[in-house]
N, C-alpha and C positions, 0 to 999 in steps of 0.2 A: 210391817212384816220384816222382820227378820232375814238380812242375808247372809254371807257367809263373812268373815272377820280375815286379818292377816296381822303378823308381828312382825316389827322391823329388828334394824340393829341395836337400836338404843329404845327397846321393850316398847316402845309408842305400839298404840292398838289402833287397828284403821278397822272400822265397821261399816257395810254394806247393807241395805236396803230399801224398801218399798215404801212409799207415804201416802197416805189415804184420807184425805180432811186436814186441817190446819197442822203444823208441826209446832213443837217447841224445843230449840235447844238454849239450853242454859238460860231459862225462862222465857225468851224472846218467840212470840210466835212470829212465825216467818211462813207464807205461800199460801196456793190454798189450791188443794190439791184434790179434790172431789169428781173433779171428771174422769180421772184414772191414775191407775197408782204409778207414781212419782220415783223414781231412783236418787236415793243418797248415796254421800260419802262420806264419814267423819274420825275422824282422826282425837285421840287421847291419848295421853302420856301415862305411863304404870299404873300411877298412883288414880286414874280415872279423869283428870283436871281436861278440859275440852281445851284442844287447840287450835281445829279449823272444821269446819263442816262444809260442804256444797252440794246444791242440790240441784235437780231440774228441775222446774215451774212450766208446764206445758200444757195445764187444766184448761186453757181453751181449745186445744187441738185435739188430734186422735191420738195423741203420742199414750203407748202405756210400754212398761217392761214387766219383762220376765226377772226374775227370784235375779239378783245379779251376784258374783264370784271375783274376789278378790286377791291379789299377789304383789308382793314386794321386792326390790332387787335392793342389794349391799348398798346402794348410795341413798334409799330411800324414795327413792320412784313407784310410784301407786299404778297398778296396771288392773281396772276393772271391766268384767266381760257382763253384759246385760242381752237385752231381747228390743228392740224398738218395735212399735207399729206405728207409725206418724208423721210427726215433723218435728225436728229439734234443733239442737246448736250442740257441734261441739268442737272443740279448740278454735272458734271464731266461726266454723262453716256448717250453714245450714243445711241437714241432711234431712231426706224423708223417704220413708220405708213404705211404700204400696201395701206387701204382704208382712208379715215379723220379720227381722232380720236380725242376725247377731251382730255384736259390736265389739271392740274392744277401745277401750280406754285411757289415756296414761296423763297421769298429774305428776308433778314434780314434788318434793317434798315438803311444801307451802301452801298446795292445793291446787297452784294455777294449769289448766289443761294445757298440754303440750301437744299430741298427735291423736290420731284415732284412725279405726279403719273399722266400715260398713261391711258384712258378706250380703252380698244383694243375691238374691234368688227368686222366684216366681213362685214357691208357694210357702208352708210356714216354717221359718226355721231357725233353734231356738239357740240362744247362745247355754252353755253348759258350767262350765269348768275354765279359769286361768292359771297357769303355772309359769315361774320365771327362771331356767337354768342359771348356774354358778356361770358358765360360756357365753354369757351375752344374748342371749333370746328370751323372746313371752311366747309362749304359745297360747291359743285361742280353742278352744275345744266344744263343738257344736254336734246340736240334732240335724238334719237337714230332711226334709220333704221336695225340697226344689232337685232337679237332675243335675243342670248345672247350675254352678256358685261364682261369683264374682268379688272380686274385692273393689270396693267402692265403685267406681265409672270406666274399671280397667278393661278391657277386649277381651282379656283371654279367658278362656272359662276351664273350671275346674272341675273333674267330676272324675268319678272310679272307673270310667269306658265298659261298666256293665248297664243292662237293659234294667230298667229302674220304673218303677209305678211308683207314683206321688202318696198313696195310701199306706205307703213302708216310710221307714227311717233309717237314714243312714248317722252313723255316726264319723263327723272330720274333724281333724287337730288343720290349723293354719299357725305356722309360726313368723316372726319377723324380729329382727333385732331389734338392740333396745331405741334405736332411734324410729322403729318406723317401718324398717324395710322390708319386702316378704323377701323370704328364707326358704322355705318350704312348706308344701301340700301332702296331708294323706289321707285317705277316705277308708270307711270300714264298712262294709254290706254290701247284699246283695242278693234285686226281687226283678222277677219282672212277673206278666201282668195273671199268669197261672201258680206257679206259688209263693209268693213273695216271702218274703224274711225281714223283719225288722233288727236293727244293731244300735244300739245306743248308749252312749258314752255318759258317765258321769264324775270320775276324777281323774286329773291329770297331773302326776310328779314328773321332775326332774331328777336324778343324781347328779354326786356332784362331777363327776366323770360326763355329763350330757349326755343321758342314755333317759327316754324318755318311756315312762308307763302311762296305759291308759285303762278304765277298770269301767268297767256295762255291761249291759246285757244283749243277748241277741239270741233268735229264733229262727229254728232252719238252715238254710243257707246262706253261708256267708265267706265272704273274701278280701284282701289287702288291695289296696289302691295301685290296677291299672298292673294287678298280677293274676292273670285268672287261673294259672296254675295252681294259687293255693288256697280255689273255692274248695270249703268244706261243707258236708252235711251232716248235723247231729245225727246221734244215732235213733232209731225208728222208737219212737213213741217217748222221745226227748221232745218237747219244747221250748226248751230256754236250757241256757248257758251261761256263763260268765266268761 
């Protein structure tokens, strides 16, 4: 399957996706990936000529992802956002996700993984959307079902400080520099358990000015992270928004 693609500076195509049974790139079959679908990465030059690919191989475990989303920064750095449920490996450290978790990714411009960071939460929640500002940040752009969110095995937890049912969606951007670091949290929605609202994000730009857009959809009531001043409600016999 098909995931989303990115262009660098010097036109190289980086393409994302799902592998489901043996693969072949450039005749070579490689993995074998039948217990669940597999997340690539592969990289071609303009003219189509393959210049690296890498895969995950985790058809023994429970590992599967979600559709994954791809961005690139001026130096050529691959920053990929997927969905885990399992056990993997990534830049050397074995992670595993109980429930789905989002991820974010970063290869250097050779392929070899450099960083990554886990959003751990307690129920499913899906990675989205990745965007890389001109100002040095990725951001990460997720569904969540979990109240609160975690970044990898950190303490602190993350959430919108609204009353939240696991049966809604909220939509969150996490951002961090290009090396790694987090930067900033912000969360969109808001249900609790009489009438909830669903918010869900599915694209994330930058300008080049670092002014960040985020573009989804949401139902009922909804508000900005850890501002309840600016809960709103559609109006009466609206269900959905943008």
């Amino acid at each position: 399957k098909g995931g989303k693609l990115a262009i660098d500076a010097q036109n190289n195509i980086i393409v994302t996706g799902l592998l489901d049974g043996d693969a072949t790139f450039e005749g070579n079959i490689e993995g074998d990936f039948q217990n669940s679908a597999q997340m690539f990465v592969a990289k071609y030059d303009a003219n189509g000529n393959h210049i690296w690919h890498q895969f995950r191989n985790d058809a023994n475990s429970s590992s599967s992802y979600g559709q994954p989303s791809v961005d690139v920064d001026a130096q050529g750095n691959i920053y990929v956002a997927g969905t885990l449920s399992g056990t993997t490996t990534f830049a050397g450290t074995t992670v595993t996700a109980a429930a789905a978790n989002a991820f974010i990714l970063a290869y250097d411009a050779a392929g070899t993984e450099k960083w990554y960071h886990m959003i751990d939460g307690d129920q499913s929640d899906e990675a989205t959307a990745v965007a890389v500002s001109p100002i040095g940040q990725v951001a990460l752009a997720l569904n969540h079902h979990s109240g609160n969110l975690y970044i990898d095995d950190m303490a602190e937890e993350f959430n919108n400080g609204y009353a939240f049912d696991p049966q809604y969606a909220h939509a969150a951007v996490f951002a961090f520099d290009l090396n790694g670091e987090f930067k900033w949290f912000f969360d969109w929605g808001y249900s609790n358990g009489t009438s909830g609202s669903d918010a869900t994000c599915n694209s994330l730009r930058c300008t080049d000015e670092g002014v960040w857009y985020m573009a989804g959809m949401m139902t009922g009531r909804y508000g900005g992270s850890r501002l309840p001043e600016e809960i709103r409600t559609l109006p009466a016999g609206k269900n959905s928004g943008v």
